[in-house]
mmCIF file of the N, C-alpha and C atoms, coordinates in Angstrom:
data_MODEL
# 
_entry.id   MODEL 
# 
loop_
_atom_site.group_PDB 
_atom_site.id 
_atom_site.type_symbol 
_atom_site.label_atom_id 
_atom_site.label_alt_id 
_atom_site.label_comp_id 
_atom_site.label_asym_id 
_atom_site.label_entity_id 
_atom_site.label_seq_id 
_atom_site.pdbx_PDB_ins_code 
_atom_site.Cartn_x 
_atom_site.Cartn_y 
_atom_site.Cartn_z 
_atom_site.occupancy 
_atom_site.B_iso_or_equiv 
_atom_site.pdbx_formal_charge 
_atom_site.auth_seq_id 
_atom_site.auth_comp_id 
_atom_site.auth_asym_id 
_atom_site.auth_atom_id 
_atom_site.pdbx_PDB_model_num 
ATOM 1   N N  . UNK A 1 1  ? -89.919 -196.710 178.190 1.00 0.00 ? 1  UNK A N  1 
ATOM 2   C CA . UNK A 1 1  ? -89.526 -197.368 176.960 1.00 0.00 ? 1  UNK A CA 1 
ATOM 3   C C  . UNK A 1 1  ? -90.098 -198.783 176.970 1.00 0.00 ? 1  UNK A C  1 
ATOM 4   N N  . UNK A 1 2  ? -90.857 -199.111 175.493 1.00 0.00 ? 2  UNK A N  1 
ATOM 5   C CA . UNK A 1 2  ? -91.225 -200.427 175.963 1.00 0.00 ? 2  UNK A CA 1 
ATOM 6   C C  . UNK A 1 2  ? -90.173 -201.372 175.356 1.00 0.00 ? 2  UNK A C  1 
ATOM 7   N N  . UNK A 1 3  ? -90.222 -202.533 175.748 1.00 0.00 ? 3  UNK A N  1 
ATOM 8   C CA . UNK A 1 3  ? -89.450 -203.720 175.771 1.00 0.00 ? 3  UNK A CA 1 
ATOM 9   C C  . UNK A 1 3  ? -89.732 -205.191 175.247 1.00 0.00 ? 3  UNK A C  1 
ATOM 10  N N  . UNK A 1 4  ? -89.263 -205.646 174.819 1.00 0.00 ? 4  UNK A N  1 
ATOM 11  C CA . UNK A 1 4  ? -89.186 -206.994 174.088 1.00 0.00 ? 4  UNK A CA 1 
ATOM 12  C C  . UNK A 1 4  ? -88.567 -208.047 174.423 1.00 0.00 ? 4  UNK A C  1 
ATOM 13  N N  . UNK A 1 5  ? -88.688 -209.212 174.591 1.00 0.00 ? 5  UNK A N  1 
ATOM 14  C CA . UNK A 1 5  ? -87.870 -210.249 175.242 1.00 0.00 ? 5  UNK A CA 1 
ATOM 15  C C  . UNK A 1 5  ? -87.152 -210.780 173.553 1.00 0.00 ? 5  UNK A C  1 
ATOM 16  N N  . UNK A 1 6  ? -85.857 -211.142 173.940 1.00 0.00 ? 6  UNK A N  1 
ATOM 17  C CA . UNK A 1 6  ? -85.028 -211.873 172.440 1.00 0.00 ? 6  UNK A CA 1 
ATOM 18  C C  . UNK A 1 6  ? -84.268 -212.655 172.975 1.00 0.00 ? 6  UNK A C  1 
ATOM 19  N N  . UNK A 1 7  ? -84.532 -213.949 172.280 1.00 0.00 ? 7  UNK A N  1 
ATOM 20  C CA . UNK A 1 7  ? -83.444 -214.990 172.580 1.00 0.00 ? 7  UNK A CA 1 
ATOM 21  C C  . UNK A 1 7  ? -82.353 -215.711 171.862 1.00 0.00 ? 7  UNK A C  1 
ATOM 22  N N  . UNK A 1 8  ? -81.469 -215.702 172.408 1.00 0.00 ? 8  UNK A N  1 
ATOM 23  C CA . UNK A 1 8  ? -80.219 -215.613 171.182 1.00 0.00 ? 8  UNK A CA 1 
ATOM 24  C C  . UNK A 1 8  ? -78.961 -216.846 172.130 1.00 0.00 ? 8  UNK A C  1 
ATOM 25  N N  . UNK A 1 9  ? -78.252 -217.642 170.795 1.00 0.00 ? 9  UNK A N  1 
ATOM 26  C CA . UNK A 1 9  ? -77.365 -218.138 171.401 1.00 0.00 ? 9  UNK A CA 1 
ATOM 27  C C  . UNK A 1 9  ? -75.854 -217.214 171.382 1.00 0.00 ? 9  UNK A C  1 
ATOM 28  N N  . UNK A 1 10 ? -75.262 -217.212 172.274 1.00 0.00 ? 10 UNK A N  1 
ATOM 29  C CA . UNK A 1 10 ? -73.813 -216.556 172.240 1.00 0.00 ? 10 UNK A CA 1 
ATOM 30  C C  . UNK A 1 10 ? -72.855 -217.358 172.616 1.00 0.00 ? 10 UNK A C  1 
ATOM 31  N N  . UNK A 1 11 ? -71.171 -217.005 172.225 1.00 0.00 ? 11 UNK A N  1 
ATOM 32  C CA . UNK A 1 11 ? -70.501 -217.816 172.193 1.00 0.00 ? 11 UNK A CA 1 
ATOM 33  C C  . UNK A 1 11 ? -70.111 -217.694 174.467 1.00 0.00 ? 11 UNK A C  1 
ATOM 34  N N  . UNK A 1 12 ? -70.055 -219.073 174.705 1.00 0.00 ? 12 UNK A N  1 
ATOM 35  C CA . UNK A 1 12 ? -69.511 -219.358 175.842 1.00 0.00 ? 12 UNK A CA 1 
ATOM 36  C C  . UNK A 1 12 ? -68.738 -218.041 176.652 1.00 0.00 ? 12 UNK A C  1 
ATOM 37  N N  . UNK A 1 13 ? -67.704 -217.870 176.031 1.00 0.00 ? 13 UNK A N  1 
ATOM 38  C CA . UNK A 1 13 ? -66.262 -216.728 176.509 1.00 0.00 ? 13 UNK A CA 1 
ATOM 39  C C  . UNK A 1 13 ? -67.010 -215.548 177.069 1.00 0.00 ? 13 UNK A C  1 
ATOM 40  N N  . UNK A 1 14 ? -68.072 -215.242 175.680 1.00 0.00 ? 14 UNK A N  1 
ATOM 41  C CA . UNK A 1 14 ? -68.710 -213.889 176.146 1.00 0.00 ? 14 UNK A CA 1 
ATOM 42  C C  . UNK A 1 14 ? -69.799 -214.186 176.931 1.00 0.00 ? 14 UNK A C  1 
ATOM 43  N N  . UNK A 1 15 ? -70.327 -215.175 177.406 1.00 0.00 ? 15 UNK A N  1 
ATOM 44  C CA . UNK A 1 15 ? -71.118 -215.388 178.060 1.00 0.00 ? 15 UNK A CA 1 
ATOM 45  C C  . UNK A 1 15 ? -70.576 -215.666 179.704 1.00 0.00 ? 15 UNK A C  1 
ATOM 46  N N  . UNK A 1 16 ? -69.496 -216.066 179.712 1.00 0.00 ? 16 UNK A N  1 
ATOM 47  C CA . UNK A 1 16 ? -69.204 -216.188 181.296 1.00 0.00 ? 16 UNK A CA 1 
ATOM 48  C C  . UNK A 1 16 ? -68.528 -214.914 181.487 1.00 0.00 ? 16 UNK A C  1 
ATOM 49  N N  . UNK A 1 17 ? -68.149 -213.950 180.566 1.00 0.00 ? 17 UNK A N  1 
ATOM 50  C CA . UNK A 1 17 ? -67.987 -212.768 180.566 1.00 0.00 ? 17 UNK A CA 1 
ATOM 51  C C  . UNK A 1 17 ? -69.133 -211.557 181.169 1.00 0.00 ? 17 UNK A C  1 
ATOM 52  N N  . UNK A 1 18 ? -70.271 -211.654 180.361 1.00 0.00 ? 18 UNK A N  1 
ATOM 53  C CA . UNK A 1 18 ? -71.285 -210.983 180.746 1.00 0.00 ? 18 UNK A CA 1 
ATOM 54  C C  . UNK A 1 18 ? -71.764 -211.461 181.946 1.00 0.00 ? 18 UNK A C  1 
ATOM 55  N N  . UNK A 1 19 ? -72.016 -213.003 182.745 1.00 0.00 ? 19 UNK A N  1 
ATOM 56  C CA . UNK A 1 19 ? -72.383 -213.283 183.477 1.00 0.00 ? 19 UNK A CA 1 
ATOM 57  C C  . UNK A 1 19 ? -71.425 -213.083 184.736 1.00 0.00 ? 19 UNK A C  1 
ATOM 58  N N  . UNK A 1 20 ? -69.698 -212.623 184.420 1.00 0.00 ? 20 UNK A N  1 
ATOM 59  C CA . UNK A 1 20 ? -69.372 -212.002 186.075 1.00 0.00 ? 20 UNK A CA 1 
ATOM 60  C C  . UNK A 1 20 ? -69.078 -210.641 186.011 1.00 0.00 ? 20 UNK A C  1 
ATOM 61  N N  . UNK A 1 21 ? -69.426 -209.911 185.019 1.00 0.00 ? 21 UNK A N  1 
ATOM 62  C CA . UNK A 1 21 ? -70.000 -208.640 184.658 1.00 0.00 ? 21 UNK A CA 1 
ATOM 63  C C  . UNK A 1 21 ? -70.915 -208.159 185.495 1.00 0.00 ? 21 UNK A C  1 
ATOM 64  N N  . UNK A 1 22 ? -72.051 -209.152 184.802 1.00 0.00 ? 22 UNK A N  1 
ATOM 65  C CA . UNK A 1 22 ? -73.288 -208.195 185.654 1.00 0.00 ? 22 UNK A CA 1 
ATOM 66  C C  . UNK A 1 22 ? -73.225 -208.922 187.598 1.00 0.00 ? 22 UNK A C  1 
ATOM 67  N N  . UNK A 1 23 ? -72.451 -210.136 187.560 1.00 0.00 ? 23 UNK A N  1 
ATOM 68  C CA . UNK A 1 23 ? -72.343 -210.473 189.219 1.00 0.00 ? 23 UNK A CA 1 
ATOM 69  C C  . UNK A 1 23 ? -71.579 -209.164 189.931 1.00 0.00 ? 23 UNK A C  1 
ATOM 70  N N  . UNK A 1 24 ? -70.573 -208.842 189.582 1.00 0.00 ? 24 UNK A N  1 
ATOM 71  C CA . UNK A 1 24 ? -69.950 -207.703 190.157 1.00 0.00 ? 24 UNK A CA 1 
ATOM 72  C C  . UNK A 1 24 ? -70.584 -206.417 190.124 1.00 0.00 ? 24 UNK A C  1 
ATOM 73  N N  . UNK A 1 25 ? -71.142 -205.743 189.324 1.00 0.00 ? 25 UNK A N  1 
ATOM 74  C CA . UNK A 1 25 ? -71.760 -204.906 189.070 1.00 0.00 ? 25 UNK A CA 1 
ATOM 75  C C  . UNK A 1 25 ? -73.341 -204.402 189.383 1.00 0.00 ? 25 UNK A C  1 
ATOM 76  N N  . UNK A 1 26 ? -73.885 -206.116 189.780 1.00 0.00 ? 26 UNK A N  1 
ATOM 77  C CA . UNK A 1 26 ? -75.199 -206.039 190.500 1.00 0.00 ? 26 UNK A CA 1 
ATOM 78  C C  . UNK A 1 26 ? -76.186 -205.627 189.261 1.00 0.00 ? 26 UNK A C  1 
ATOM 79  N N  . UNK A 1 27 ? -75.732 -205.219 188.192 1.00 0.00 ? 27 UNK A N  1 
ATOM 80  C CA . UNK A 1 27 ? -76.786 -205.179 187.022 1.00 0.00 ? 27 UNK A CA 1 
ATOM 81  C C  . UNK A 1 27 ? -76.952 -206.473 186.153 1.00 0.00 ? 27 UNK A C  1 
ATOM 82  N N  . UNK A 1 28 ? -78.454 -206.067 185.455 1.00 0.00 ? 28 UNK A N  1 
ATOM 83  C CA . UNK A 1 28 ? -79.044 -207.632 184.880 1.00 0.00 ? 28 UNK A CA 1 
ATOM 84  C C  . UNK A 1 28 ? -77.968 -207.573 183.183 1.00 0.00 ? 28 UNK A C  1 
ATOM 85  N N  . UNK A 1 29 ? -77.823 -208.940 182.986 1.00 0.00 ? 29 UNK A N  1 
ATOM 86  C CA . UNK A 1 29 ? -76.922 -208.664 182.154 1.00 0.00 ? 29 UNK A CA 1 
ATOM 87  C C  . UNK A 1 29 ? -78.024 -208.434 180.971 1.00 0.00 ? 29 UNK A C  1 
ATOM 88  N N  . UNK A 1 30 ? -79.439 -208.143 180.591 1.00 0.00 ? 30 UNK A N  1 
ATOM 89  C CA . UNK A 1 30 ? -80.030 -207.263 179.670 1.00 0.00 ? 30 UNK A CA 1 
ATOM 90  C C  . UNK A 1 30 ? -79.612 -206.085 179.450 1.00 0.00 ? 30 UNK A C  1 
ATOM 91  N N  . UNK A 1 31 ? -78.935 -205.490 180.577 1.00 0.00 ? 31 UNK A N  1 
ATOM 92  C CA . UNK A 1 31 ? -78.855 -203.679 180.648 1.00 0.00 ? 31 UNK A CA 1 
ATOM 93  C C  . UNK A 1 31 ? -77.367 -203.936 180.304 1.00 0.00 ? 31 UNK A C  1 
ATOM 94  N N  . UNK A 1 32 ? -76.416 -204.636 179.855 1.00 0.00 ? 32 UNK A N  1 
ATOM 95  C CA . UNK A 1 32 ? -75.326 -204.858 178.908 1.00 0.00 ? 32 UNK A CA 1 
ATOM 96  C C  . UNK A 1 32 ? -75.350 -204.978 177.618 1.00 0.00 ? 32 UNK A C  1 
ATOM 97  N N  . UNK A 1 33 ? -76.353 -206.033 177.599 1.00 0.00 ? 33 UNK A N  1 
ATOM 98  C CA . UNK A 1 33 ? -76.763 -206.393 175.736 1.00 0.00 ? 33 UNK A CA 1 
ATOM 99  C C  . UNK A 1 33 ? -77.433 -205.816 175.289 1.00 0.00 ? 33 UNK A C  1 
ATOM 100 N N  . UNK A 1 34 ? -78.337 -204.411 175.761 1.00 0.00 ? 34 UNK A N  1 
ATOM 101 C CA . UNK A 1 34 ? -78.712 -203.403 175.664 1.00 0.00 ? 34 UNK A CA 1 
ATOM 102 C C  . UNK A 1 34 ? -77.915 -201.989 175.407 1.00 0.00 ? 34 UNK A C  1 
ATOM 103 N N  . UNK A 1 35 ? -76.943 -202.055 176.012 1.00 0.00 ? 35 UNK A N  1 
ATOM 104 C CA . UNK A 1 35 ? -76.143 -201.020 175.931 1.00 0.00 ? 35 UNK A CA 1 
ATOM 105 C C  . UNK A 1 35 ? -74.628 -201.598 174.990 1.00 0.00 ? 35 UNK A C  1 
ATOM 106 N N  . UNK A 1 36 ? -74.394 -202.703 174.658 1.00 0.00 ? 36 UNK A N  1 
ATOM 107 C CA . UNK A 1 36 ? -73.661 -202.921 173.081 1.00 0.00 ? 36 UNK A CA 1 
ATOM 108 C C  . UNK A 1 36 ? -74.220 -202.777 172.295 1.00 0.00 ? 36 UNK A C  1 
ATOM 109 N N  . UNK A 1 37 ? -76.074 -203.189 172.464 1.00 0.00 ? 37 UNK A N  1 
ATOM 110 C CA . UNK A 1 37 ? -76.394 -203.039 170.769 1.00 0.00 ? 37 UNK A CA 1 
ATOM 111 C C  . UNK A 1 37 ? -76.782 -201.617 170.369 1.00 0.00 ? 37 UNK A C  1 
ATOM 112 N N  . UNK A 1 38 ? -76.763 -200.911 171.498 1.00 0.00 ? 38 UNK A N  1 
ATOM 113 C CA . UNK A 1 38 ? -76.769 -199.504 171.237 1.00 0.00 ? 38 UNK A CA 1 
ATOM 114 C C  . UNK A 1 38 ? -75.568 -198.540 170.675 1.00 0.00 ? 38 UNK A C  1 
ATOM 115 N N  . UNK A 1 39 ? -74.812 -199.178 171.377 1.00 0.00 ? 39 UNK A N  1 
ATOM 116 C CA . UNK A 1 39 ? -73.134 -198.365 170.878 1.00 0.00 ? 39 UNK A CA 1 
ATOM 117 C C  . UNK A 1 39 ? -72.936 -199.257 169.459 1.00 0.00 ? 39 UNK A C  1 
ATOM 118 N N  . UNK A 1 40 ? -73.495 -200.536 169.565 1.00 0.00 ? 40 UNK A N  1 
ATOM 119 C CA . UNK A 1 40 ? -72.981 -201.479 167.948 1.00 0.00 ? 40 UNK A CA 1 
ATOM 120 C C  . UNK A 1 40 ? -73.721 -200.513 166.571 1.00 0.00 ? 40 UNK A C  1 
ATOM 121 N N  . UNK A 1 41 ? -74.931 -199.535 166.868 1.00 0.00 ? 41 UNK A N  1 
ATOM 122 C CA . UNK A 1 41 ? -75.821 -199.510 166.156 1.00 0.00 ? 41 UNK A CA 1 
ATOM 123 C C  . UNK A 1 41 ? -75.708 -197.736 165.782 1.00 0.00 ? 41 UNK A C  1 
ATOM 124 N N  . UNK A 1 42 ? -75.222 -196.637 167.070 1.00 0.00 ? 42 UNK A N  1 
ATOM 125 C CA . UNK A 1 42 ? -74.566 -195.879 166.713 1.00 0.00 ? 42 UNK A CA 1 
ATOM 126 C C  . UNK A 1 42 ? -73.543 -195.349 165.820 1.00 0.00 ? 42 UNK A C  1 
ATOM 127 N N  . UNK A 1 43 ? -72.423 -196.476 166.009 1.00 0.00 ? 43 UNK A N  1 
ATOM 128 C CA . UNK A 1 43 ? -71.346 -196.701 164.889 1.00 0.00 ? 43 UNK A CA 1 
ATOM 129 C C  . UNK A 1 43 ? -71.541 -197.077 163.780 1.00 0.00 ? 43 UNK A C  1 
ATOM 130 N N  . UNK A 1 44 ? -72.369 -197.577 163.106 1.00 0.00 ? 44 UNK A N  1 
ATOM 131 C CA . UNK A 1 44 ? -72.760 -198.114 162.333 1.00 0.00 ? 44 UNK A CA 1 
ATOM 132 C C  . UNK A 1 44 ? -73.552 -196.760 161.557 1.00 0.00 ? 44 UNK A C  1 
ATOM 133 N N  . UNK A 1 45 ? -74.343 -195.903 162.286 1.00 0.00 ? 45 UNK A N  1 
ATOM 134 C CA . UNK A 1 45 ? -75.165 -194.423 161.742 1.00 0.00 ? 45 UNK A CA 1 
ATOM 135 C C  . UNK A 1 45 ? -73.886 -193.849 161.378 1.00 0.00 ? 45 UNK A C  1 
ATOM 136 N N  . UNK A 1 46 ? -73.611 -193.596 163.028 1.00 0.00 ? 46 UNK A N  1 
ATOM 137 C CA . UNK A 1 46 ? -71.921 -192.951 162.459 1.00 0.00 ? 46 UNK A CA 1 
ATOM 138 C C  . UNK A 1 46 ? -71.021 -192.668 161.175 1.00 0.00 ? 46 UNK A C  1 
ATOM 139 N N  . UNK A 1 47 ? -70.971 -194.117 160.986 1.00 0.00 ? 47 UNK A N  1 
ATOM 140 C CA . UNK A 1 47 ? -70.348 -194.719 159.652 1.00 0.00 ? 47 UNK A CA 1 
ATOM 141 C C  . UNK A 1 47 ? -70.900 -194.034 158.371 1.00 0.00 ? 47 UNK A C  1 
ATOM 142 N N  . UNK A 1 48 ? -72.484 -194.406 158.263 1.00 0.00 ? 48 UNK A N  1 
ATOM 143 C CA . UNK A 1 48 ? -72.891 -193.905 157.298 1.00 0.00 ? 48 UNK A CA 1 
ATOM 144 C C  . UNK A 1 48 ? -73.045 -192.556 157.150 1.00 0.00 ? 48 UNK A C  1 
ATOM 145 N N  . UNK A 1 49 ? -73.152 -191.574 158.260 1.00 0.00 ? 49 UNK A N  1 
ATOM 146 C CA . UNK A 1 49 ? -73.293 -190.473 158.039 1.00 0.00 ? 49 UNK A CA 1 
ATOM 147 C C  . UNK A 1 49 ? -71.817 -190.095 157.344 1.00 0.00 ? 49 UNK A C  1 
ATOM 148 N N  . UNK A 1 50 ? -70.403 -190.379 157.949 1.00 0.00 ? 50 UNK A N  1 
ATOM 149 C CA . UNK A 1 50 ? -69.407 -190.267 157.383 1.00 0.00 ? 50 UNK A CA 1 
ATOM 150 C C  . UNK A 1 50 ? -69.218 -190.526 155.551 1.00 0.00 ? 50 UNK A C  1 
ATOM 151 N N  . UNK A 1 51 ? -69.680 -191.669 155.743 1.00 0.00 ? 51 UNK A N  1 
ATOM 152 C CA . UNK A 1 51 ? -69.800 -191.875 154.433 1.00 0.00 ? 51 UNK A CA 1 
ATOM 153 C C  . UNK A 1 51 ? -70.701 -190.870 153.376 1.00 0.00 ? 51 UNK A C  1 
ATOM 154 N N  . UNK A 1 52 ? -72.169 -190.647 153.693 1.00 0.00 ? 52 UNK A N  1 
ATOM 155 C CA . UNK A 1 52 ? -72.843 -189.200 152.930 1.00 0.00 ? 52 UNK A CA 1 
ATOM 156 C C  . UNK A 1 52 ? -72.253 -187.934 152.697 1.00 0.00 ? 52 UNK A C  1 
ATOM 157 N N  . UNK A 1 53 ? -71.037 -187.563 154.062 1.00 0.00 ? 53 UNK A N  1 
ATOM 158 C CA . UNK A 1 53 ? -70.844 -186.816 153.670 1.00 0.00 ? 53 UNK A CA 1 
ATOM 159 C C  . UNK A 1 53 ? -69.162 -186.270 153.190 1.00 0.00 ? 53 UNK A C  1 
ATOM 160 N N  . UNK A 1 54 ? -68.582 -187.723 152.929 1.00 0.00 ? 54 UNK A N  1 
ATOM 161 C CA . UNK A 1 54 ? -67.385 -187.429 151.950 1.00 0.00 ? 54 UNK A CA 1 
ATOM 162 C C  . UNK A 1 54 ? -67.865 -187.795 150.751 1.00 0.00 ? 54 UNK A C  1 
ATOM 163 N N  . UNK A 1 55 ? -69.521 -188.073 150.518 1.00 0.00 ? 55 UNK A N  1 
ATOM 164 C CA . UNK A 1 55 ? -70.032 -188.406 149.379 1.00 0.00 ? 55 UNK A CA 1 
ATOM 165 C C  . UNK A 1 55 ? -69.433 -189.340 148.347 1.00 0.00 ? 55 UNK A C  1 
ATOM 166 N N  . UNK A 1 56 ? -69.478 -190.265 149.145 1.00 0.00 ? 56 UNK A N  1 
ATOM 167 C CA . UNK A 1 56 ? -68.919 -191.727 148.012 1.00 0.00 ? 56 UNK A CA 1 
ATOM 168 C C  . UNK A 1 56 ? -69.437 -192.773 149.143 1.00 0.00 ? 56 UNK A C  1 
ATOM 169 N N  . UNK A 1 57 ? -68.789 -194.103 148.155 1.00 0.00 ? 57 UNK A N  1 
ATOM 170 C CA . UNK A 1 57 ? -68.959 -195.216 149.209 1.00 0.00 ? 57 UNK A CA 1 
ATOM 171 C C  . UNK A 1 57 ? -67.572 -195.570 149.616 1.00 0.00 ? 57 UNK A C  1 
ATOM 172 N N  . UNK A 1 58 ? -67.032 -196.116 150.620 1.00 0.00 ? 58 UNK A N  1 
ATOM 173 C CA . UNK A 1 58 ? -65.871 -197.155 151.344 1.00 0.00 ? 58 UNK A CA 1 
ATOM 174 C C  . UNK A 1 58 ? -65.096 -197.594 150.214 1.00 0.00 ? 58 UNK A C  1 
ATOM 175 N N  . UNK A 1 59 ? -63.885 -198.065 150.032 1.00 0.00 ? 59 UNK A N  1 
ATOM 176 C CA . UNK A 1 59 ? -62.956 -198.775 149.425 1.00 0.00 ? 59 UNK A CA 1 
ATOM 177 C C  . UNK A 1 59 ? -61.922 -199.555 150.268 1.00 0.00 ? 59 UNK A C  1 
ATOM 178 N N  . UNK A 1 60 ? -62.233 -200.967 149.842 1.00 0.00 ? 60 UNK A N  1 
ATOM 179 C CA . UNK A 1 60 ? -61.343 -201.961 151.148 1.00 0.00 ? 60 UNK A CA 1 
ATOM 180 C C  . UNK A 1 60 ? -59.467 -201.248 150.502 1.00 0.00 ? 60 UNK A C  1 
ATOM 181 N N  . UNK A 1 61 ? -58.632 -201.849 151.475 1.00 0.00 ? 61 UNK A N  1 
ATOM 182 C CA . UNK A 1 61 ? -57.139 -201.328 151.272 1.00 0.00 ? 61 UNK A CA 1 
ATOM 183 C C  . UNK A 1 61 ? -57.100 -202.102 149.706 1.00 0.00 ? 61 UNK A C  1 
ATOM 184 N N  . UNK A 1 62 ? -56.943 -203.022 149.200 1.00 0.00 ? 62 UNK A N  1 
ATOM 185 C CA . UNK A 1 62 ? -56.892 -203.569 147.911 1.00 0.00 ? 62 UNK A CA 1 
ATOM 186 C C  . UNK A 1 62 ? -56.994 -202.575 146.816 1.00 0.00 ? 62 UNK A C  1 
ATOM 187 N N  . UNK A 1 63 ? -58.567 -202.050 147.249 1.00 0.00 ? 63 UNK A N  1 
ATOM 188 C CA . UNK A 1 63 ? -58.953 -201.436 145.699 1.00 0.00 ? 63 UNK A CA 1 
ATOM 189 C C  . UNK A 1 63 ? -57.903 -200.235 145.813 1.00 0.00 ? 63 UNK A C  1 
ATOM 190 N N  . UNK A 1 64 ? -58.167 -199.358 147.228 1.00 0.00 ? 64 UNK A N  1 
ATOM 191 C CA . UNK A 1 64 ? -56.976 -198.243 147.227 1.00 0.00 ? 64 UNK A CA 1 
ATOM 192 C C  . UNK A 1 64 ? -55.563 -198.319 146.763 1.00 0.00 ? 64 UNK A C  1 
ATOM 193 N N  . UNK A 1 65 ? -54.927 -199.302 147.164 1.00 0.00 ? 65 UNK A N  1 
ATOM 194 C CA . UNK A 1 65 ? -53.725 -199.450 146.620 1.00 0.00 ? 65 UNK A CA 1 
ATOM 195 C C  . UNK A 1 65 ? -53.745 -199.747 145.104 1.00 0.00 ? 65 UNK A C  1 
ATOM 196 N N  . UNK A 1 66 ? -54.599 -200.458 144.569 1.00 0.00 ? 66 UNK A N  1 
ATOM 197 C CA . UNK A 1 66 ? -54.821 -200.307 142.810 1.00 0.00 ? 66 UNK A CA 1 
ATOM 198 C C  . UNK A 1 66 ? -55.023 -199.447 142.252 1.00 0.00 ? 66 UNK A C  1 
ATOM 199 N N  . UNK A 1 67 ? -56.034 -198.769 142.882 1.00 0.00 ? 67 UNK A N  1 
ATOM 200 C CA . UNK A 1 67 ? -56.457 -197.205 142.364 1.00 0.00 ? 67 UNK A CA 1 
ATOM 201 C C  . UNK A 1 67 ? -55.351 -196.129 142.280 1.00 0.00 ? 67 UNK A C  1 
ATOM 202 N N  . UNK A 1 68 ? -54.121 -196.149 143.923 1.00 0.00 ? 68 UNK A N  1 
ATOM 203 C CA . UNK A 1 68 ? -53.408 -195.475 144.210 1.00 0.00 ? 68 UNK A CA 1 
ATOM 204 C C  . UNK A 1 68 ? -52.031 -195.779 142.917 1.00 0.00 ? 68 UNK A C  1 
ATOM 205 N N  . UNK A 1 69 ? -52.069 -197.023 142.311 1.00 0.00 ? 69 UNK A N  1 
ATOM 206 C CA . UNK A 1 69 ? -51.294 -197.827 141.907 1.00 0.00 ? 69 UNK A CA 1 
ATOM 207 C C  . UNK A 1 69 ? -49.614 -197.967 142.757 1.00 0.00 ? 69 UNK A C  1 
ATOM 208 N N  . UNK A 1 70 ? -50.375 -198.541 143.844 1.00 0.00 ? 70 UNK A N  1 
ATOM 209 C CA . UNK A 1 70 ? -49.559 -198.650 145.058 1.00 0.00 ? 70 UNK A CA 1 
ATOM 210 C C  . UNK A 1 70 ? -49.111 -200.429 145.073 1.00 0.00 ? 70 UNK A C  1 
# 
């Protein structure tokens, strides 16, 4: 698989997070931010496939409860 370098700022928390992550674990913390944006990006297909096939789009709780006249 080829590969790309990306540089990105993240917030602190998750960063001393990922960094005693991959210390314990002995993996580079790429093969983390690699494997969220994979599961982030799944869910997201996921989603839409769900969505094609109850054939409509999403409704936040608001509109439902108006619609529901709830």
């Amino acid at each position: 698989m080829a590969t790309k370098v990306l540089s990105t700022t993240i917030d602190e928390v998750l960063a001393k997070k990922l960094d005693q992550l991959a210390a314990e674990t002995h993996r580079k913390k790429s093969y983390y931010v690699n494997q969220a944006l994979k599961e982030y990006f799944e869910g997201i297909e996921d989603y839409e496939l769900a969505l094609q096939r109850k054939g409509g789009e999403s409704v936040n709780l608001n509109q439902a409860k108006h619609e529901l006249e709830l």
